[in-house]
KOLDRENPA-57739 format. One record per residue: y, z, x of N, C-alpha, C in turn. Coordinates in steps of 0.2 Angstrom, whole numbers, padded with zeros to 4 digits, always signed. Example, Ala and Ser with C-alpha at 12.3 -4.5 7.8 and 13.67 -1.06 7.14 Angstrom:
<mardos>
-0028+0039+0066-0022+0039+0062-0016+0039+0066/-0011+0035+0064-0005+0036+0068+0000+0039+0064/
</mardos>
This chain:
<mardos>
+0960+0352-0194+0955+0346-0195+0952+0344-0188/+0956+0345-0184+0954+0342-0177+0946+0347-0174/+0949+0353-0175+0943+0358-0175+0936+0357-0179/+0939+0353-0185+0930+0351-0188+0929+0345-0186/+0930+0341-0185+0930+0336-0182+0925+0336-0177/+0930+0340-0171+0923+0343-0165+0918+0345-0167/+0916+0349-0171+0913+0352-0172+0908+0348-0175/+0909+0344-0178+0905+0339-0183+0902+0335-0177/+0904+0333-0174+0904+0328-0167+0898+0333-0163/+0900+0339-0161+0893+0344-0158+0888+0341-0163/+0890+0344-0168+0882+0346-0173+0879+0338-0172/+0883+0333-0174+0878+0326-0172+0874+0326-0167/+0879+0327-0161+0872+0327-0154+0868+0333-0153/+0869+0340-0156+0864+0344-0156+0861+0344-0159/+0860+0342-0167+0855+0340-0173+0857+0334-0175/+0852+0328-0173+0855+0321-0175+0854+0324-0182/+0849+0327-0184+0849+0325-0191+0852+0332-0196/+0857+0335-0193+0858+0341-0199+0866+0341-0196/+0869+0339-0204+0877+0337-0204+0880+0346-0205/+0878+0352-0203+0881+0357-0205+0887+0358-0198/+0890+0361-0200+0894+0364-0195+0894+0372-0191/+0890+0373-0193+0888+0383-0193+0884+0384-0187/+0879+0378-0185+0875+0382-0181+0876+0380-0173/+0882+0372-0172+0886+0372-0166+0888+0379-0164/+0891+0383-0168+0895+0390-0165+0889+0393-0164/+0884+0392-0164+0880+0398-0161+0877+0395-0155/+0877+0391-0151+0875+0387-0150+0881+0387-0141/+0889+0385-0146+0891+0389-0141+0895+0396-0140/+0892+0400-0143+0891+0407-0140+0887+0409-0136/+0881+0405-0134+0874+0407-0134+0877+0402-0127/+0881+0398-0123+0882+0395-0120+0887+0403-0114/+0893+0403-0121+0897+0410-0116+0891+0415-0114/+0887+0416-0118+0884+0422-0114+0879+0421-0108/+0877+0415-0109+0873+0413-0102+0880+0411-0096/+0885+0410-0098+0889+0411-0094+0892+0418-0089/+0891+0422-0095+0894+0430-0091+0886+0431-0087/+0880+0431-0089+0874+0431-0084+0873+0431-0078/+0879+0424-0076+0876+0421-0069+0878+0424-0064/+0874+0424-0057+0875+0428-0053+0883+0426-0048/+0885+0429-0042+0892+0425-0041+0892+0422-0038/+0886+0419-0035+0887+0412-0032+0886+0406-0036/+0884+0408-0043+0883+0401-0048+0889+0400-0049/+0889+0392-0051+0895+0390-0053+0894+0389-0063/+0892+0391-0067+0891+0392-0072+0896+0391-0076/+0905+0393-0073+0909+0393-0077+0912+0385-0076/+0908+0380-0073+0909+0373-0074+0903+0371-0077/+0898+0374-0074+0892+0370-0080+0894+0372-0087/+0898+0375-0089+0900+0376-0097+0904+0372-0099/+0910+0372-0093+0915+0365-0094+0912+0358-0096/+0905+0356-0091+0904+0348-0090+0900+0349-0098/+0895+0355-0101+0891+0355-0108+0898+0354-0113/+0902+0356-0113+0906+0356-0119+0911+0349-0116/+0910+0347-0114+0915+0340-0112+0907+0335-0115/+0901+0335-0114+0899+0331-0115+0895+0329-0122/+0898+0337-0124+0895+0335-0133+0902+0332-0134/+0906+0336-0134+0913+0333-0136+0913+0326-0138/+0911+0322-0132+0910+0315-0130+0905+0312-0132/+0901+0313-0135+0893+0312-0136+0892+0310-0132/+0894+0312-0124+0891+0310-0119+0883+0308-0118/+0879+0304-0114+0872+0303-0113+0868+0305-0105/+0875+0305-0103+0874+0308-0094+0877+0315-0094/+0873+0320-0093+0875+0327-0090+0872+0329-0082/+0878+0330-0079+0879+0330-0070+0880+0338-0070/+0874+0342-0068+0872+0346-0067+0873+0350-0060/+0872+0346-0055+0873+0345-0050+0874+0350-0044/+0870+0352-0040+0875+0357-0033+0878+0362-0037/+0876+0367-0042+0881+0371-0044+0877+0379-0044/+0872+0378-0040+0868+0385-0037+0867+0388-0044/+0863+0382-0049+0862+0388-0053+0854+0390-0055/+0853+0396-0056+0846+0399-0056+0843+0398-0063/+0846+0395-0067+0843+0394-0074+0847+0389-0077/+0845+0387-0083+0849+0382-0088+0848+0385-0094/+0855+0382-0096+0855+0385-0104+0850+0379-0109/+0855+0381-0113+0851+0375-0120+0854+0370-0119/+0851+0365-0119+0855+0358-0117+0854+0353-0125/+0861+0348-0124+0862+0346-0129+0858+0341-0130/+0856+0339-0136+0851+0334-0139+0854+0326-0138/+0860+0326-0137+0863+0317-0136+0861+0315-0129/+0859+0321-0125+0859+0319-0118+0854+0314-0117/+0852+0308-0112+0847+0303-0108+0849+0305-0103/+0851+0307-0098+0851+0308-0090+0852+0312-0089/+0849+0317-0085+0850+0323-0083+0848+0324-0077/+0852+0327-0072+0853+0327-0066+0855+0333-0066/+0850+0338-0063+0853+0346-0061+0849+0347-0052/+0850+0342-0049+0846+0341-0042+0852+0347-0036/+0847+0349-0033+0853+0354-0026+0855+0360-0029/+0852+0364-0034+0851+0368-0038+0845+0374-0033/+0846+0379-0038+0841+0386-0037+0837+0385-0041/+0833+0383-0047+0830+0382-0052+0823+0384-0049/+0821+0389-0052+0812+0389-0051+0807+0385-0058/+0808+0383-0065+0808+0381-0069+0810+0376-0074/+0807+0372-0077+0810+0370-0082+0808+0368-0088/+0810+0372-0094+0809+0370-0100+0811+0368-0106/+0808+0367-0113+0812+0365-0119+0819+0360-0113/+0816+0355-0113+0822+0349-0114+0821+0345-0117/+0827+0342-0120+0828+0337-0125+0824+0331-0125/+0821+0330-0131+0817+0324-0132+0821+0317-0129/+0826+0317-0132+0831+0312-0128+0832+0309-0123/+0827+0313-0117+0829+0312-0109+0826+0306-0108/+0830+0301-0104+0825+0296-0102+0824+0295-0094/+0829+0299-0092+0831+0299-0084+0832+0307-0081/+0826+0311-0078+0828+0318-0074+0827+0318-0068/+0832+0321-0066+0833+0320-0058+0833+0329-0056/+0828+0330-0053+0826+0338-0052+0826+0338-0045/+0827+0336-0040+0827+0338-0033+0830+0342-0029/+0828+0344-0023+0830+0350-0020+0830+0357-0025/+0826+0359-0026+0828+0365-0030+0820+0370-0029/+0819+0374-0033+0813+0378-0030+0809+0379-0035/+0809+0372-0039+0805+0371-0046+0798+0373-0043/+0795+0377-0046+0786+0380-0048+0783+0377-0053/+0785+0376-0059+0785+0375-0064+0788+0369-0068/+0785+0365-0073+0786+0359-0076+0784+0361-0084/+0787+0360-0090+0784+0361-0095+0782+0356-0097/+0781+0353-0102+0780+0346-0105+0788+0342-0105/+0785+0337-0103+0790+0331-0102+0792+0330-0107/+0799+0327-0109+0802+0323-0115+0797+0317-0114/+0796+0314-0124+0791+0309-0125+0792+0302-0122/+0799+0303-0121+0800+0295-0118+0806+0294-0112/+0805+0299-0107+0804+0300-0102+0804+0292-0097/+0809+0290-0093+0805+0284-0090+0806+0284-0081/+0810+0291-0081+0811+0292-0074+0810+0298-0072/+0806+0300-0066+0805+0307-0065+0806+0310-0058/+0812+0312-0054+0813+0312-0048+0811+0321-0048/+0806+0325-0046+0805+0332-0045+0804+0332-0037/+0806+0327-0030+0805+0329-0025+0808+0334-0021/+0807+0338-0015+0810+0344-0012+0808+0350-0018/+0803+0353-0019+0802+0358-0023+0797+0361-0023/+0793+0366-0024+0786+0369-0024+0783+0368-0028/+0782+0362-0030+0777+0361-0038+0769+0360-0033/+0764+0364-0037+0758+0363-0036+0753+0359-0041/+0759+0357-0046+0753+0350-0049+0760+0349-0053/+0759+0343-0058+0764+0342-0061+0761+0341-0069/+0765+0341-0073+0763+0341-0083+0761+0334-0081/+0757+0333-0089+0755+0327-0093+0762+0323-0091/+0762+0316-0090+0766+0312-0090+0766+0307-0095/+0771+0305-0098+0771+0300-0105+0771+0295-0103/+0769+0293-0108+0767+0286-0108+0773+0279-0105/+0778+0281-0107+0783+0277-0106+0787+0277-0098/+0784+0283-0094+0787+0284-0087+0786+0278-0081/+0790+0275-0079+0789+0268-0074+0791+0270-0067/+0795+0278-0067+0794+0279-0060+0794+0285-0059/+0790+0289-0052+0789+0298-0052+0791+0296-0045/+0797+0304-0043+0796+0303-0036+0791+0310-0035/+0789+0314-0032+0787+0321-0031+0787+0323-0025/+0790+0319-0021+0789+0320-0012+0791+0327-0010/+0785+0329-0004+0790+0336-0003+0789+0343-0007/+0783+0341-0008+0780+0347-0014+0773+0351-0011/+0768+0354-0015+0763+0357-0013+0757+0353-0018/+0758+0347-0020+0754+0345-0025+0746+0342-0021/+0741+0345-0024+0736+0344-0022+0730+0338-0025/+0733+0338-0033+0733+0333-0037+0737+0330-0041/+0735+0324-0043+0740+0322-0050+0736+0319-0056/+0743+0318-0061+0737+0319-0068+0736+0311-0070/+0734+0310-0072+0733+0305-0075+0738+0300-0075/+0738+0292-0071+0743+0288-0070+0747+0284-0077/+0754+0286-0081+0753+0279-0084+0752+0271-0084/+0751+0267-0088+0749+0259-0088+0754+0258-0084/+0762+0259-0085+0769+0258-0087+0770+0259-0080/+0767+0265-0077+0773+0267-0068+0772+0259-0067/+0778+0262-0061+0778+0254-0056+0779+0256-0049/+0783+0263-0049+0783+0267-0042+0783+0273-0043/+0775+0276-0038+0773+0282-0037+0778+0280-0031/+0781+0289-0027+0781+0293-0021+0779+0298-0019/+0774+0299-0018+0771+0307-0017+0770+0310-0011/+0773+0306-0004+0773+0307+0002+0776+0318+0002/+0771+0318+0007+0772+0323+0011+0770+0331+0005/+0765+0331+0004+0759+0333+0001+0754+0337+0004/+0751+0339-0001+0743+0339+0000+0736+0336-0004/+0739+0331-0005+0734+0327-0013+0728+0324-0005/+0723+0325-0009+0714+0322-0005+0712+0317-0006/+0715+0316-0015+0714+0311-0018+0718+0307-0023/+0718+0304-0025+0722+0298-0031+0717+0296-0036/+0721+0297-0040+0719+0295-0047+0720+0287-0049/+0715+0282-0053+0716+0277-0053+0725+0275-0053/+0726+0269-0050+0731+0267-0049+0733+0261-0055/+0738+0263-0057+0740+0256-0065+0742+0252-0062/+0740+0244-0065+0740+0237-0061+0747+0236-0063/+0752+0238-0065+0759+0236-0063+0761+0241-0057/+0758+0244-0055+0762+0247-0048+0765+0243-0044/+0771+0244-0043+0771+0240-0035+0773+0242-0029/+0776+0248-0030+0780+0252-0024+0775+0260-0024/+0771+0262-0018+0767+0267-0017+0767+0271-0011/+0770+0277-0011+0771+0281-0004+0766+0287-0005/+0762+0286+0000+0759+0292+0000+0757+0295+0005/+0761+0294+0009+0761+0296+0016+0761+0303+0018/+0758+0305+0024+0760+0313+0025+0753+0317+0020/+0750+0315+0018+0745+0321+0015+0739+0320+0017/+0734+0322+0013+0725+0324+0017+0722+0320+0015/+0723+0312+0012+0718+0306+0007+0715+0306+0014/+0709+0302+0010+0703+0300+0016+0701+0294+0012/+0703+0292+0009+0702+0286+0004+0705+0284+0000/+0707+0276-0002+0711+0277-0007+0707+0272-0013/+0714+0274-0019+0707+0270-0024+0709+0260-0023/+0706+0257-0030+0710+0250-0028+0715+0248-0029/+0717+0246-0024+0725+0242-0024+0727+0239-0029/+0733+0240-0034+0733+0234-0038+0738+0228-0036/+0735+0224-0039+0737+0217-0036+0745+0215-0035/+0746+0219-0039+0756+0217-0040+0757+0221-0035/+0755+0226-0028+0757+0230-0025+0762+0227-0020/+0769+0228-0019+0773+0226-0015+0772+0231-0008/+0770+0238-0008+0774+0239-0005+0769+0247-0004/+0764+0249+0002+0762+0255+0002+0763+0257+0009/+0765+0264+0008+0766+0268+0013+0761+0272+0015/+0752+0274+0016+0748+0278+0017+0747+0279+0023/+0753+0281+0029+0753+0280+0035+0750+0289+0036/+0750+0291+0043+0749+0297+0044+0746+0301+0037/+0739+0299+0037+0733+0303+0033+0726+0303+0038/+0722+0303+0033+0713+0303+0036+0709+0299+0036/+0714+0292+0031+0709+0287+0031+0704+0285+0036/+0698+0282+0035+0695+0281+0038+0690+0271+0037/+0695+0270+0030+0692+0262+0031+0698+0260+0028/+0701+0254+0029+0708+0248+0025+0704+0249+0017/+0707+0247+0013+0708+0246+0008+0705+0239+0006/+0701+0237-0001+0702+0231-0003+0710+0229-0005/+0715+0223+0000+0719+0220-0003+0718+0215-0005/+0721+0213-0014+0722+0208-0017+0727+0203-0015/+0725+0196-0015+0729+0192-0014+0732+0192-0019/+0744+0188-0018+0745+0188-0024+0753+0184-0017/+0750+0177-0017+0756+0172-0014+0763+0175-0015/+0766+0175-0021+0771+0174-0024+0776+0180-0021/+0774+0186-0018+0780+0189-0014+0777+0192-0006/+0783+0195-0003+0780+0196+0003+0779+0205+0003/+0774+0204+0005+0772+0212+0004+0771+0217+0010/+0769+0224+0010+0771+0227+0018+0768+0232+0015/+0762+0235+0020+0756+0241+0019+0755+0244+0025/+0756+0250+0027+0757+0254+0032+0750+0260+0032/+0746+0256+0039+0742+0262+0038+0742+0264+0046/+0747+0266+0048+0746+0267+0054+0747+0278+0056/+0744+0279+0062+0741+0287+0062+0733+0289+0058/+0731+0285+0058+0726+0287+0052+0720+0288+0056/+0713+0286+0053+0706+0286+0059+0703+0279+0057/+0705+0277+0055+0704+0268+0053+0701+0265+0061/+0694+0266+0061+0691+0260+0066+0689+0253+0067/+0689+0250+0059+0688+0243+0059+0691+0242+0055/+0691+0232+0055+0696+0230+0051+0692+0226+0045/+0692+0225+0039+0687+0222+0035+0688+0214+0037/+0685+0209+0037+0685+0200+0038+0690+0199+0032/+0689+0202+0027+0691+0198+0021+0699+0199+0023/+0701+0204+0025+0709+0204+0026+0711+0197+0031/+0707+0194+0035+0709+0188+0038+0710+0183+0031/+0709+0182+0027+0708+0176+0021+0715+0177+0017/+0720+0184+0018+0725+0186+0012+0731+0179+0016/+0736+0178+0013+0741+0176+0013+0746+0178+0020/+0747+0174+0023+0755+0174+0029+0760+0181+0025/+0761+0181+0018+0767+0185+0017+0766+0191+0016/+0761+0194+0020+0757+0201+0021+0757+0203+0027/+0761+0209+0027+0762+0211+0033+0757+0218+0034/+0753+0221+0040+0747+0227+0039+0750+0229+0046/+0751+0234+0045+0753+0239+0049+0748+0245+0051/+0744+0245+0056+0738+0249+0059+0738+0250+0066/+0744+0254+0068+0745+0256+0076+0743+0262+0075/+0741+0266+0078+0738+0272+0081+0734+0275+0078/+0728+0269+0077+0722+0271+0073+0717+0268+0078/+0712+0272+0080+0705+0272+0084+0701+0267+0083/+0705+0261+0082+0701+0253+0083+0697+0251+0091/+0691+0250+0087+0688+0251+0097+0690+0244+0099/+0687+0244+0104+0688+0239+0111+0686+0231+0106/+0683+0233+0104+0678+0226+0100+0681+0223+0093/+0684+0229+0091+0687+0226+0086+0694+0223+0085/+0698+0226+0092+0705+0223+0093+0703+0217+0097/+0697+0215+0099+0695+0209+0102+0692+0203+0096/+0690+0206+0092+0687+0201+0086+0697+0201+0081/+0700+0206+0081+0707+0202+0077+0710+0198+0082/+0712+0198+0088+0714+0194+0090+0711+0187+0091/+0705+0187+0092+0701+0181+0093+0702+0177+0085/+0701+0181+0080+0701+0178+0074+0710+0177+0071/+0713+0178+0075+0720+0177+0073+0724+0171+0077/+0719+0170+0083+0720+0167+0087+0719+0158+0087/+0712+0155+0082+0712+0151+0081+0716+0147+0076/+0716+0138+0080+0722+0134+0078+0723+0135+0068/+0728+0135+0065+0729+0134+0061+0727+0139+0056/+0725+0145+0058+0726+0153+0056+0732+0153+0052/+0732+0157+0047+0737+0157+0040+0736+0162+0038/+0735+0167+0041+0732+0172+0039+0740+0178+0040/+0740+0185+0037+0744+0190+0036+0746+0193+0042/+0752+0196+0046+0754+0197+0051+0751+0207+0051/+0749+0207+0058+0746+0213+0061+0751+0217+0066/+0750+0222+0063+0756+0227+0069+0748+0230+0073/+0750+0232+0080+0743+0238+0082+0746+0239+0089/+0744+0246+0091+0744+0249+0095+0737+0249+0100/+0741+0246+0108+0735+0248+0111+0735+0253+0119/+0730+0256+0117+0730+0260+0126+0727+0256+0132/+0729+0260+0136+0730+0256+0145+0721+0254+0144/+0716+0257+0140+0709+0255+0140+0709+0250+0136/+0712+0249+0131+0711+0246+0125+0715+0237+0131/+0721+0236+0134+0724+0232+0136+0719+0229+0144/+0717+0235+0147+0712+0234+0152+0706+0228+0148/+0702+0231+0143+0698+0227+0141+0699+0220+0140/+0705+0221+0135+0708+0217+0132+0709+0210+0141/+0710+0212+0144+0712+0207+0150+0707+0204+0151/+0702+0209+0153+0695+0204+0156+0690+0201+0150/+0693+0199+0144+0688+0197+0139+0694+0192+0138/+0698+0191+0138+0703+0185+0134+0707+0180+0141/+0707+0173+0137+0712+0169+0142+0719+0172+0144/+0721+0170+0149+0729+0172+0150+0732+0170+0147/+0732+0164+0143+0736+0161+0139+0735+0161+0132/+0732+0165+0131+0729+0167+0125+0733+0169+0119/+0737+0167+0113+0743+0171+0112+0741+0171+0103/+0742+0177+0099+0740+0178+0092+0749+0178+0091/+0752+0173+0087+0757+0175+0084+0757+0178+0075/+0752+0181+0076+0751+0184+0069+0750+0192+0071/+0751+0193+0077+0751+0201+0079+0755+0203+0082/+0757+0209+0082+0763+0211+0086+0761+0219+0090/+0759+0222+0095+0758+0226+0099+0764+0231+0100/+0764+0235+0096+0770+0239+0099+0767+0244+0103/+0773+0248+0105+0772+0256+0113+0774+0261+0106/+0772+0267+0109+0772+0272+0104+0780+0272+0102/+0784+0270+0105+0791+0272+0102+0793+0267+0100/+0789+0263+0094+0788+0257+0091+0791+0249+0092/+0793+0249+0098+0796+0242+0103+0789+0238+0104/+0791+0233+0104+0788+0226+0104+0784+0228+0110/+0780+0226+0113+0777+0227+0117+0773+0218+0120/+0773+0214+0116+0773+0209+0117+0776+0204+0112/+0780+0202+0117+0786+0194+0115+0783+0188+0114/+0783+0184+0108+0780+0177+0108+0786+0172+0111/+0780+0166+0112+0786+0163+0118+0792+0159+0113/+0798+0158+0115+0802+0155+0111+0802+0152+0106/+0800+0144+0109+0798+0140+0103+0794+0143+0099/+0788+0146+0099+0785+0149+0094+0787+0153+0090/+0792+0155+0092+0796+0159+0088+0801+0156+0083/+0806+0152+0086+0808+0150+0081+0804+0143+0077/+0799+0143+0079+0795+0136+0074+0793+0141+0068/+0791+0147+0066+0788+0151+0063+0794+0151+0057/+0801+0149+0058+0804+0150+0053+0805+0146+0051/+0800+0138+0052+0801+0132+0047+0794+0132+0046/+0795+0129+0039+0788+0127+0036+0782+0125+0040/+0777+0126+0038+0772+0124+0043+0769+0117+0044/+0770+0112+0039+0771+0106+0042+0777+0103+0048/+0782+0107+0047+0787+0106+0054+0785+0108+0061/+0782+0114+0060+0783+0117+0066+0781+0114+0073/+0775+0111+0072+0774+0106+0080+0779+0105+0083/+0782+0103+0077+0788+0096+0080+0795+0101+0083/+0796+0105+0080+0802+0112+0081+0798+0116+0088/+0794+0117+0089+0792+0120+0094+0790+0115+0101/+0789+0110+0099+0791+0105+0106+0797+0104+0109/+0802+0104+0103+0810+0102+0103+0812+0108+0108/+0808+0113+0108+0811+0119+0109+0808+0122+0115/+0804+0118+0118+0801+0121+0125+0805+0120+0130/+0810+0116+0131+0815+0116+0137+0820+0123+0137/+0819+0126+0132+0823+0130+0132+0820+0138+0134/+0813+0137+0136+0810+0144+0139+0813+0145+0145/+0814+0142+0147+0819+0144+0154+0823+0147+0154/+0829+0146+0149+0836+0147+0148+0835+0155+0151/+0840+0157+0153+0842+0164+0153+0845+0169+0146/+0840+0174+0144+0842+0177+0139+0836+0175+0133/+0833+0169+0136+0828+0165+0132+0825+0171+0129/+0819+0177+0134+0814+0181+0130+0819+0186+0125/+0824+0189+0126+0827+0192+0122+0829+0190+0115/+0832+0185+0116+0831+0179+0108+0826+0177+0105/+0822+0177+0109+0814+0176+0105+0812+0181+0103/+0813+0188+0105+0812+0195+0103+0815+0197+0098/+0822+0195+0096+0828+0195+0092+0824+0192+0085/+0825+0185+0085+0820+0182+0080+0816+0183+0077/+0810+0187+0084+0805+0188+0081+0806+0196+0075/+0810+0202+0078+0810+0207+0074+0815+0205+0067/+0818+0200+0069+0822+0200+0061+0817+0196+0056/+0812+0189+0058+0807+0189+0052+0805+0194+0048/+0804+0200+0051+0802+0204+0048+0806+0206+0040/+0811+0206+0041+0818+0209+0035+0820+0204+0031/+0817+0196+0031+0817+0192+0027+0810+0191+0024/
</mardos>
């Protein structure tokens, strides 16, 4: 009885819908022989142990994981999670409709057949893929980093977070207005498409750009956009207008003499409200910068780093810590606070402050 039982218990999660018990045994037989197959560094004789422990269990997570294997059997129909990452795999196909969550990384995938229908997580990064299948509808997050992909297929409504960093993609396909997290750093873009509004968080550092992006305003979180290594020579006006809790990141990009003189001028007027500036300048770009501005001159909405990404200039204390009270207080916090520019240790604490805003 205990033996139909099991069996009955397979047959549910390999055919939700066929109550027989006949066709489990083919099923694992068809398991032992993909087992005498494998090569001897595959560890096969536990991926048979983890398949038959998780029908048994009508488990929904199957951990595939690190076991050097060069192929997959028939996998069971109850599964939703499948993780076979740290693997040999060149391929993968006929997977259960079932899946909602695949973790494929580090392996030597070429190949992607059709995605399960309702798919909602798709981690294929570290591998050789040169394009990737139709994506369903239902999917909210792809990682792909670390591939050879030159393009991608059509975005669904649904993502929320693309990573495609360290590629060859030229281009991007309309981006879905729930996006909010976007990496695509490391590849050959020369443009991107529109930003959508809910974007928290983009990484298009080290590419070809050649102009900023339209950024939407959108108060309600703090957001962080990295376009720094790029050819980006100027800055649009309109990005002076977004919100304080925008942070732009644009050091080591070819901004001439004129244009790091118009953001700083334009950052630099009282009651500026505007989004916080990271940039990078050369001994030409700092020379100019001297003879065109007051000595006293000071933008706390930019931050000057040296190639080995250190502060290169410190705001002076009180304004430092006035920055972390609302901005009707701060006059009055930054007066409070100017007997203390002298102290000893004073720029180092102002320094200290100033890089931890950044992490709140």
């Amino acid at each position: 009885m205990r033996e139909i039982n099991m069996l009955r218990n397979i047959s549910s999660c390999l055919f939700p819908h066929i109550s027989t018990i006949t066709s489990p045994n083919h099923y694992l037989s068809e398991w032992d022989d993909w087992e005498k197959q494998g090569l001897p560094e595959e560890q096969r004789t536990e991926a048979v142990r983890r398949l038959r422990a998780c029908l048994t269990s009508k488990g929904h997570k199957l951990d595939l994981r690190a076991l050097a294997l060069s192929s997959l059997p028939v996998l069971p129909a109850c599964i939703k999670k499948l993780d076979v990452s740290c693997n040999k795999l060149t391929i993968l196909t006929d997977l259960p409709e079932n899946i909602k969550e695949l973790i494929a990384r580090d392996n030597f995938l070429t190949h992607i057949s059709a995605l399960p229908h309702y798919l909602i997580t798709l981690d294929v990064s570290e591998n050789q893929l040169e394009n990737l299948p139709l994506l369903p509808d239902t999917i909210k997050s792809l990682s792909a980093e670390y591939n050879r992909l030159s393009t991608l297929p059509s975005l669904p409504l649904n993502l929320k977070k693309l990573e495609v960093r360290n590629n060859e993609l030229q281009t991007l396909p309309s981006l879905p207005s729930n996006l909010k997290i976007l990496k695509v750093a490391h590849n050959h873009l020369t443009e991107l498409p529109p930003l959508p509004r809910r974007l928290q968080l983009l990484f298009a550092y080290s590419n070809r750009l050649s102009n900023l992006p339209n950024i939407q305003e959108n108060i309600i979180m703090r957001r962080f956009f990295y376009f720094e290594n790029n050819q980006i020579t100027t800055i649009p006006t309109n990005l002076f207008r977004l919100d304080p809790h925008i942070t732009i990141e644009i050091a080591n990009n070819p901004l001439s003499d004129q244009t790091l003189l118009f953001l700083i001028q334009q950052t630099s007027v009282p009651n500026f409200n505007g989004p916080q500036f990271r940039i990078s300048l050369s001994d030409q770009n700092r020379l100019f910068l001297r003879q065109m501005l007051p000595q006293n001159l000071h933008s706390r909405h930019i931050r000057v780093i040296t190639e080995g990404g250190q502060n290169f200039q410190i705001p002076p204390l009180p304004e430092t810590v006035a920055a972390w009270f609302p901005e009707a207080d701060r006059r009055e916090v930054s007066t409070q606070w100017t007997s203390f520019s002298t102290e000893e240790n004073s720029r180092a604490f102002s320094a200290f402050l100033d890089r931890l805003s950044d992490t709140v």
